[in-house]
N, C-alpha and C positions, 0 to 999 in steps of 0.2 A: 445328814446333819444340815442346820437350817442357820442362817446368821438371822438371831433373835435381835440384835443391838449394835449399831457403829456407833463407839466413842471417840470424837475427836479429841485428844489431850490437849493438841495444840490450843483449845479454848482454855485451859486453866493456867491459874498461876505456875509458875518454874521455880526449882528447887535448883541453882546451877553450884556444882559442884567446882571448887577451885582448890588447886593441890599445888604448894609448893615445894619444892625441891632444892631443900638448904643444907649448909654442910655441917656433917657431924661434931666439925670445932666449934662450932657455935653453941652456945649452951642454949638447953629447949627453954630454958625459966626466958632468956632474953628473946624468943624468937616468938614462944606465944604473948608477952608483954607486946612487942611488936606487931603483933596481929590484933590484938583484943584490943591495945591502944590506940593507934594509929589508923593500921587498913581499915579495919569494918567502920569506922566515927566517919574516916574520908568516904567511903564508900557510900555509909548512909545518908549523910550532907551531901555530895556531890554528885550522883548518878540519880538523872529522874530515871523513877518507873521501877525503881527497889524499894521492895518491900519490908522495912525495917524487921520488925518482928519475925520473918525467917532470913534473918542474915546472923548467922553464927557461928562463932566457932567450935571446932569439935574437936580435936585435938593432934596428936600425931595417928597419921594413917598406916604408915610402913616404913621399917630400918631397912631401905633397898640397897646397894653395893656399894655407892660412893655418896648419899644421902641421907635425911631424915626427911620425911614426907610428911608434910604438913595438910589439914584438911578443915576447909569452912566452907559453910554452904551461903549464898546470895539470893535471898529471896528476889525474883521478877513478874511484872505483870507480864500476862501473855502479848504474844507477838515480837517481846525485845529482849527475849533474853542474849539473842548474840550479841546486840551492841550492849546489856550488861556487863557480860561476861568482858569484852573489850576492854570496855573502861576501867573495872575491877583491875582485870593483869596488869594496866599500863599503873594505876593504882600501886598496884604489886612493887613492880619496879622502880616505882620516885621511892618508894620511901626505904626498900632495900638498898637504893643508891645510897640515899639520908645515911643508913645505917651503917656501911659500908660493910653490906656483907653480900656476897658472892653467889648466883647460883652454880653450883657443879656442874660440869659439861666433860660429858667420854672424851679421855685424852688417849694419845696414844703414844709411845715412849720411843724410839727406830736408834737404836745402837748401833753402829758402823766400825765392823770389824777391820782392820788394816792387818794386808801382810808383809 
């Protein structure tokens, strides 16, 4: 076998996958309003080097145990997608404060039996 081609990817633009992890009492109508309105508009005014046109949303990802998974992609020019990606989540986070909704985090319960 012969390598015919090396493709550097890292030369293209970035597709960055961003998945939230919201709680089931939240209703999905208010949580994609909240994505579709807010995040992607802040994301696309306020992060240079995102690529409008692939920043979207997709919808719910997966009903995982103590969530509902939320999923939009951020389009990046190459080179920046980590400090996209950064910006995006901290993004994430003002405006889930704004909203006052909670992400879910493994809890764990320890009962303390007395005799």
């Amino acid at each position: 076998r012969y390598i015919m081609e090396v493709i550097n990817i890292s030369q293209k633009e970035n597709s960055i996958p961003i998945i939230l992890p919201l709680p089931y009492e939240v209703a999905p109508a208010k949580i994609e309003k909240l994505i579709k309105d807010k995040i992607i508009p802040r994301v696309k005014a306020e992060i240079e080097n995102v690529i409008e046109e692939k920043t979207i949303y997709l919808g719910i990802d997966q009903l995982a145990d103590s969530s509902i998974n939320y999923k939009f992609l951020v389009g990046a020019k190459r080179d920046t997608q980590w400090q996209v990606e950064r910006e995006t989540k901290k993004i994430c986070v003002e405006e889930l404060n704004k909203a006052k909704i909670s992400v879910p985090y493994p809890q764990l319960e320890v009962h303390k039996h007395e005799k």
